[in-house]
Backbone as a ProteinNet text record, in pm:
[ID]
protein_1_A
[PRIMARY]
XXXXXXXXXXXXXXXXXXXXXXXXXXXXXXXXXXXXXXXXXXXXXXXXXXXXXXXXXXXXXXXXXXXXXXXXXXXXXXXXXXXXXXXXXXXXXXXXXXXXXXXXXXXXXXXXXXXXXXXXXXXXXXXXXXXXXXXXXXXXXXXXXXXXXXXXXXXXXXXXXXXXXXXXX
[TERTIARY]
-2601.3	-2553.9	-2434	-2346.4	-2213.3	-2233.8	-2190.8	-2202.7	-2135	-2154	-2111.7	-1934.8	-1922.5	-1773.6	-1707	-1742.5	-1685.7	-1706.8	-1779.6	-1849.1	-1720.8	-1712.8	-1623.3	-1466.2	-1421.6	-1318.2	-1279.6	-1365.6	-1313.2	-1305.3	-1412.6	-1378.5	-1223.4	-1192.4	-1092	-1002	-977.4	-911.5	-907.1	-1007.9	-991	-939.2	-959.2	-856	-681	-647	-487.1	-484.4	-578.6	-506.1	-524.7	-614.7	-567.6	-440	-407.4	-305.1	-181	-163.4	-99	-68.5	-175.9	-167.2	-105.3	-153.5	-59.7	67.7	92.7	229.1	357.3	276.8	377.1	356.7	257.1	269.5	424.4	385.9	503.5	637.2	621.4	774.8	782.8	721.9	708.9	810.9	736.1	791.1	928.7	981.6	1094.8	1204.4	1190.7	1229.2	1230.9	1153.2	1138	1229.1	1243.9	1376.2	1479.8	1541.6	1657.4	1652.5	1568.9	1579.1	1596.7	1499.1	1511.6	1374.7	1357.5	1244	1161.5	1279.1	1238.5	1156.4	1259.1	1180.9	1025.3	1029.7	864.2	787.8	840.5	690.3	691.5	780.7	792	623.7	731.1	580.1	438.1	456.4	330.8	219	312.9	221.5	167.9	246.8	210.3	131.5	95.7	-2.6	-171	-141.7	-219.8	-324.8	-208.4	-243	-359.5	-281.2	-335.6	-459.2	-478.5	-622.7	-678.6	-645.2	-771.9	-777.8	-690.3	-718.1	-868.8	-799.5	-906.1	-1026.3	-1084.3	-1159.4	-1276.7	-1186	-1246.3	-1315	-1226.6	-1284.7	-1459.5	-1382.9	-1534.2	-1632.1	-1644.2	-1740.5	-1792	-1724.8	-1756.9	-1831.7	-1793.6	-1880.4	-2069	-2034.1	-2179	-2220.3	-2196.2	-2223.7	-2297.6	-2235.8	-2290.1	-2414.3	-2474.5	-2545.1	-2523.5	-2389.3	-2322.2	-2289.2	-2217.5	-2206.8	-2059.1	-1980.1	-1879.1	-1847.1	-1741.3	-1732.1	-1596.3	-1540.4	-1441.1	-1367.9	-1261.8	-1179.8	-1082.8	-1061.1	-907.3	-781.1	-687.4	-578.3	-446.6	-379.6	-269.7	-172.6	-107.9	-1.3	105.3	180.3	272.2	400	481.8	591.8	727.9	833.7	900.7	1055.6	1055.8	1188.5	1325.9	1342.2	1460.2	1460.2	1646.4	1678.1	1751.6	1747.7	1806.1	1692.3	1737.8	1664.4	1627.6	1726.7	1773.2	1676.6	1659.6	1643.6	1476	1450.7	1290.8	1242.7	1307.4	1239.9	1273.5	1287.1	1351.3	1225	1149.8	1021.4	890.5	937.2	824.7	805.5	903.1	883.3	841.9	821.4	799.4	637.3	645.6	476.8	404.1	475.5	385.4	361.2	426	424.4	335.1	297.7	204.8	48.7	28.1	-73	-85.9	-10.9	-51.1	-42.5	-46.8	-88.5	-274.6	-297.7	-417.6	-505.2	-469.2	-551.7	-598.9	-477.6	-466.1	-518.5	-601.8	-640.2	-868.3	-842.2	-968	-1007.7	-908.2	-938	-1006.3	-955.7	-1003.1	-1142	-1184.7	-1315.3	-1394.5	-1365.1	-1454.5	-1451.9	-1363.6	-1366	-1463.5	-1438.8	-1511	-1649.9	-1702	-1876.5	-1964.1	-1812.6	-1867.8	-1901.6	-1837.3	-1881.8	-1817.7	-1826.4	-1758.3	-1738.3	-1852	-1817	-1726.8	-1685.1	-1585.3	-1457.8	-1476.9	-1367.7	-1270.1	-1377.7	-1297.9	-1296.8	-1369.9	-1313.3	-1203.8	-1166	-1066.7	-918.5	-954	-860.3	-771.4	-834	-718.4	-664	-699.5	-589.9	-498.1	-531.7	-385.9	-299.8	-357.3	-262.6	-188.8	-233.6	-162.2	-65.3	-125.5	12.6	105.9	131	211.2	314.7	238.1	300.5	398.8	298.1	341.1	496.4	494.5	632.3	739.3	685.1	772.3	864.8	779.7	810.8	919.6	842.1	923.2	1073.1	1067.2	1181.5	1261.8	1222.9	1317.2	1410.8	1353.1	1381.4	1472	1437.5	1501.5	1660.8	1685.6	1755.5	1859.4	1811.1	1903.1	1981.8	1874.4	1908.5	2089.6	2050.5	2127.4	2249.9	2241.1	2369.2	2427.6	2359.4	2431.7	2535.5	2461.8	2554.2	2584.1	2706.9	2702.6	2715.6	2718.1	2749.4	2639.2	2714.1	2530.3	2556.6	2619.7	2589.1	2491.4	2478.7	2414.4	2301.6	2267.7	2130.2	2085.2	2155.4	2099.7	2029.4	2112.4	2043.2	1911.9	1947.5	1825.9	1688.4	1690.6	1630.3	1557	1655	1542.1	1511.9	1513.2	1415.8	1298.8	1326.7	1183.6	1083.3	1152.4	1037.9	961.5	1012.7	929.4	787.5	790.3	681.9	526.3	482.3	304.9	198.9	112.9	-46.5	-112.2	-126.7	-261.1	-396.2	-485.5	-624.2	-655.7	-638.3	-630.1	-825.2	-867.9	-958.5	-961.6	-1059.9	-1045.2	-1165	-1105.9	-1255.4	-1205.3
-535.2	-402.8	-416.5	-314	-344.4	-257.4	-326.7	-276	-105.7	-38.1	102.4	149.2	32.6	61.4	-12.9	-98.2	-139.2	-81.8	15.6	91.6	184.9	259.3	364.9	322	199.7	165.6	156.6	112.9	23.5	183.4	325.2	439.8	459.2	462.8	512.6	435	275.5	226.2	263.7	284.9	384.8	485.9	560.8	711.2	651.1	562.6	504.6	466	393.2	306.2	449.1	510	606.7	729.1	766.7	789	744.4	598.7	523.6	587.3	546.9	569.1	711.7	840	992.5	993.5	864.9	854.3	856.4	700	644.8	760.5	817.8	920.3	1055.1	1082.2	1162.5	1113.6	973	887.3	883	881.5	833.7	987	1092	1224.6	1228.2	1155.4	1183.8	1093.5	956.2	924.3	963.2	1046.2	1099.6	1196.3	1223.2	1375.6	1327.7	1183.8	1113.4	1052	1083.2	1014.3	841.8	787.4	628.4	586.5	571.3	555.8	411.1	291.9	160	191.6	247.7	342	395.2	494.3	559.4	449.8	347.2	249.2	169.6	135.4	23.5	101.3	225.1	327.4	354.3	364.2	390.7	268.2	158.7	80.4	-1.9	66.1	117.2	174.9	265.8	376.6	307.2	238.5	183.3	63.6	21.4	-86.5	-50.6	65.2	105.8	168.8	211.9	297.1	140.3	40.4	-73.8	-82.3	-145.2	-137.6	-99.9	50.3	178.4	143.2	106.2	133.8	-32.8	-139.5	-246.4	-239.9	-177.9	-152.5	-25.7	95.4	111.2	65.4	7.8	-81.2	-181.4	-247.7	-370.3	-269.4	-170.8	-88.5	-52.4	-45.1	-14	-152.6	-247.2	-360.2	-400	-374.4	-387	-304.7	-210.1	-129.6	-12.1	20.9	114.5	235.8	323.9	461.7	456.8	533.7	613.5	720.2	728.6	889.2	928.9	1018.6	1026.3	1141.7	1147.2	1225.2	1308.1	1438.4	1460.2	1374.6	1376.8	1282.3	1364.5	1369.4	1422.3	1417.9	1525.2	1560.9	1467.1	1348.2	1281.7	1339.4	1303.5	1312.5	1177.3	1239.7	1147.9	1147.7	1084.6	1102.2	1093.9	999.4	960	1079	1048.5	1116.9	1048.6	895.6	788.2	669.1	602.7	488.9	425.7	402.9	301.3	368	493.2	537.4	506.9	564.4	562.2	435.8	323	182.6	166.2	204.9	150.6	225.8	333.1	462.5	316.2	276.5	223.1	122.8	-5.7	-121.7	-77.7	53.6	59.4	91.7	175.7	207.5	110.3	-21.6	-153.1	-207.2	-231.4	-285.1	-200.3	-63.3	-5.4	-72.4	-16	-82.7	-223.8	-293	-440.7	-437.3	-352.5	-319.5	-293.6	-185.6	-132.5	-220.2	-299.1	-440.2	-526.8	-577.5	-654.3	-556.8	-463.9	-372.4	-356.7	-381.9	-326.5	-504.1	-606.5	-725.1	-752.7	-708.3	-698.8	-660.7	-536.2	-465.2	-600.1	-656.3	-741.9	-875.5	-926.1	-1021.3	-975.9	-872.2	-796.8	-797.5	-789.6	-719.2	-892	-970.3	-1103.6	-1074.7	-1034.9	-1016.3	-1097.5	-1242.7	-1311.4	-1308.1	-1231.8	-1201.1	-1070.4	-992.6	-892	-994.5	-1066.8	-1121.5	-1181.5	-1241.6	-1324.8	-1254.9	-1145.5	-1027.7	-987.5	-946.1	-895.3	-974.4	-1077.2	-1232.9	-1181.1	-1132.4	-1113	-979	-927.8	-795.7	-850.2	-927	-955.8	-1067.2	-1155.5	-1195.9	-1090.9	-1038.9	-911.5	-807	-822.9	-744.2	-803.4	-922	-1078.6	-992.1	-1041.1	-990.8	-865.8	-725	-654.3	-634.4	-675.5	-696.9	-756.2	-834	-947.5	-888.2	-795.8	-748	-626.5	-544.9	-435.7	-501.5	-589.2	-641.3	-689.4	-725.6	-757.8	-663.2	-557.5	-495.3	-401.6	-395.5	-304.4	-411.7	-558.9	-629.5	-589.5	-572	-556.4	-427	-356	-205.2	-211.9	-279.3	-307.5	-362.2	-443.1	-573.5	-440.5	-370.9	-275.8	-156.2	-96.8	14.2	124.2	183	278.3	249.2	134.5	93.8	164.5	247.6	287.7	202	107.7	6.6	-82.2	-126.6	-220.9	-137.4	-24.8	55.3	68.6	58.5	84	-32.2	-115.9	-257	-278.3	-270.9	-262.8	-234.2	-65.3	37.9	-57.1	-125.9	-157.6	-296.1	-369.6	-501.8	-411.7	-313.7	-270.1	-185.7	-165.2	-90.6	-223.1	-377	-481.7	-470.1	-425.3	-463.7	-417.8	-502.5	-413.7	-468.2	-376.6	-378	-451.7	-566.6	-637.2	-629.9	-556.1	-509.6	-661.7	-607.8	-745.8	-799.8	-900.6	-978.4	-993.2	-879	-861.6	-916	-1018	-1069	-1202.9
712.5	749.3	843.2	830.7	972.5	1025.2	1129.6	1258.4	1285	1348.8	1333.4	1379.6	1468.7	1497.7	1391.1	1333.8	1177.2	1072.6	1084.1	932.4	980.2	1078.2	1128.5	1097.2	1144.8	1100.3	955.1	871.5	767.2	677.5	690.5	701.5	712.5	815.1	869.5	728.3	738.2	648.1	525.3	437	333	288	434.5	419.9	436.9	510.4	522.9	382.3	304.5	173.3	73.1	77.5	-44.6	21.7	196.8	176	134.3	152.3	73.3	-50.6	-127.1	-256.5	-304.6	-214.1	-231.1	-164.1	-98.8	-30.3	-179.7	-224.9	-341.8	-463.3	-433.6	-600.3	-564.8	-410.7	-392.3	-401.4	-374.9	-371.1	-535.5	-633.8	-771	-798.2	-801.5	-822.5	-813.6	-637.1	-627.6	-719.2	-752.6	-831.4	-987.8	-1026.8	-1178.7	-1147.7	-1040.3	-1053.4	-1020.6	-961.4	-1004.3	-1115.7	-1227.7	-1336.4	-1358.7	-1255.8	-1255.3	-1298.9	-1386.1	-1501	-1412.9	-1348.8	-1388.2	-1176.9	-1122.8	-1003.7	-1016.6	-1105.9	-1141.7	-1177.1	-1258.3	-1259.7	-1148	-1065.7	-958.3	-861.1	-853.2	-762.9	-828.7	-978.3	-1004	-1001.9	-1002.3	-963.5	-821.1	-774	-599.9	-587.2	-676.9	-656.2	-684.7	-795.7	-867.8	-802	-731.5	-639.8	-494.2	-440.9	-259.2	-323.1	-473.3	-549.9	-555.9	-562.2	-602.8	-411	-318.6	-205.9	-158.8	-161.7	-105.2	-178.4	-328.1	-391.1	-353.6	-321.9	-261.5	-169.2	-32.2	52.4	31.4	-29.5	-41.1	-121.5	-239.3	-285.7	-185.6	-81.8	57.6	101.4	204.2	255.5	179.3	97.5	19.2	-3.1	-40.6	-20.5	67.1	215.4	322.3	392.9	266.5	299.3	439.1	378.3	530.2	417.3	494.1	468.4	428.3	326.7	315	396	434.2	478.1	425.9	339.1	317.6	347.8	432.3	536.7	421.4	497	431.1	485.3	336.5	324.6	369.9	452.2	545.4	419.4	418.5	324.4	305.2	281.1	253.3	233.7	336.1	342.8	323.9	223	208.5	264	318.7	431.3	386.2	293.7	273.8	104.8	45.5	-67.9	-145.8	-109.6	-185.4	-190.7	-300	-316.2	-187.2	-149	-39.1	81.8	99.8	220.1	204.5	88.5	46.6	60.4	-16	14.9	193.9	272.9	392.9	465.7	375.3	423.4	395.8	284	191.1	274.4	325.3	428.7	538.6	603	717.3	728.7	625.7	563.9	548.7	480	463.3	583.3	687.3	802.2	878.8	868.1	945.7	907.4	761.8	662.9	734.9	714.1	808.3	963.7	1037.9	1179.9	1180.1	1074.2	1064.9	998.8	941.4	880	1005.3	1042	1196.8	1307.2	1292.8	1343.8	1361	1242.1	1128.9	1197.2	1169.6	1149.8	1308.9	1415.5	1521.8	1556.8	1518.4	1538.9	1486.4	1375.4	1311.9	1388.1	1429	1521	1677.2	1703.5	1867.3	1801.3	1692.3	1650.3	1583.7	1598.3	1530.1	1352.1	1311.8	1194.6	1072.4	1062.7	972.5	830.5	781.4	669.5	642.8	722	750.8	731.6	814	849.5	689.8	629	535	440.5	414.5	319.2	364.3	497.9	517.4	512	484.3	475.1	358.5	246.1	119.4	146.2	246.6	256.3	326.2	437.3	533.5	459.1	334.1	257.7	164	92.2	24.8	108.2	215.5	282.4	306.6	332.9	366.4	226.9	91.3	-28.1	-56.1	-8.4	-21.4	34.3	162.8	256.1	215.7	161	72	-33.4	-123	-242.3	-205.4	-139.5	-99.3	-41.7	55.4	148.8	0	-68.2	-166.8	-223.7	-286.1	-321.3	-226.9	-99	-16	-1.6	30.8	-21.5	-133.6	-222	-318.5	-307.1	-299.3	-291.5	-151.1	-26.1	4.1	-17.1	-88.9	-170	-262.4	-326	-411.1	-397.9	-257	-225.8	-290	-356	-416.1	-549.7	-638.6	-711.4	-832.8	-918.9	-997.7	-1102.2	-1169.9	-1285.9	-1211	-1077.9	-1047.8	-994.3	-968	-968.6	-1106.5	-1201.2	-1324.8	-1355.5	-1326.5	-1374.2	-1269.1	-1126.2	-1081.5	-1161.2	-1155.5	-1212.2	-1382.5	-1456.3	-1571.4	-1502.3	-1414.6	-1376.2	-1370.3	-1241.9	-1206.9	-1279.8	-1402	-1545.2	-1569.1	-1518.7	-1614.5	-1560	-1394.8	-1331.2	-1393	-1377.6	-1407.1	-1330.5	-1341.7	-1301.6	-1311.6	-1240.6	-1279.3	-1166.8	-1205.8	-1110.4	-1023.2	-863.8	-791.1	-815.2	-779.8	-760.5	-588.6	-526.1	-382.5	-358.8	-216.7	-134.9	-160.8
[MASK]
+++++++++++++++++++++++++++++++++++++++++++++++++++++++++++++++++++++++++++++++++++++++++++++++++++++++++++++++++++++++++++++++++++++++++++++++++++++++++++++++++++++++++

């Protein structure tokens, strides 16, 4: 069973990864109305992704013979109105997400709870990733500028991307 200030947290964490997940569906939108096709899948599978997150974490929770509680999800707001600005929303979002991991990861270290712990091991590698990926992309997006042949080209790399359902724990 976990402990109650870890049942409470890892709560809490659930509600951040599926806002996540209504973050990137609103960022997805905004790209379908700049018409960047290779954009909408980059996000939808953002979306796709923070839904396995969230959905790990609560399957662990029941696992652990602990409770769900599931919160309302705060309206998502998207700041920027360019690519550029949005991925620059998106890296900063990831870097929070890995505050609240390194966060979550704490309670579990304070309650002694090692098997918390090393479950929680493939999230703080996946966020390593996530940072990675995004920073790339925010990279390029940079190198490009106003150039839209080289957003275009961008735009079909990132239609290649796809989904593969992570293997969490």
């Amino acid at each position: 069973m976990l402990d109650k200030k870890l049942e409470n947290a890892f709560n809490d964490q659930i509600n951040k990864e599926l806002y996540s997940e209504y973050l990137y569906l609103a960022m997805k939108a905004k790209f379908a109305e700049m018409n960047l096709p290779g954009f909408v899948n980059w996000l939808d599978v953002q979306v796709q992704e923070e839904r396995a997150h969230a959905m790990g974490m609560f399957d662990y929770v029941f696992e652990r013979n602990a409770q769900v509680r599931l919160e309302a999800i705060d309206k998502p707001e998207v700041k920027g109105s360019t690519p550029l600005e949005i991925f620059e929303q998106i890296l900063e979002h990831e870097e929070y997400v890995t505050s609240r991991i390194n966060a979550l990861m704490d309670v579990a270290e304070e309650v002694k709870d090692r098997a918390a712990l090393s479950f929680l091991d493939w999230y703080l590698k996946e966020q390593v990733e996530e940072e990675s990926n995004v920073g790339g992309v925010l990279a390029n997006l940079k190198l490009i500028g106003d150039d839209k042949k080289a957003l275009f080209m961008l735009d079909k790399e990132l239609a290649t991307r796809t989904f593969v359902a992570p293997v969490i724990g």
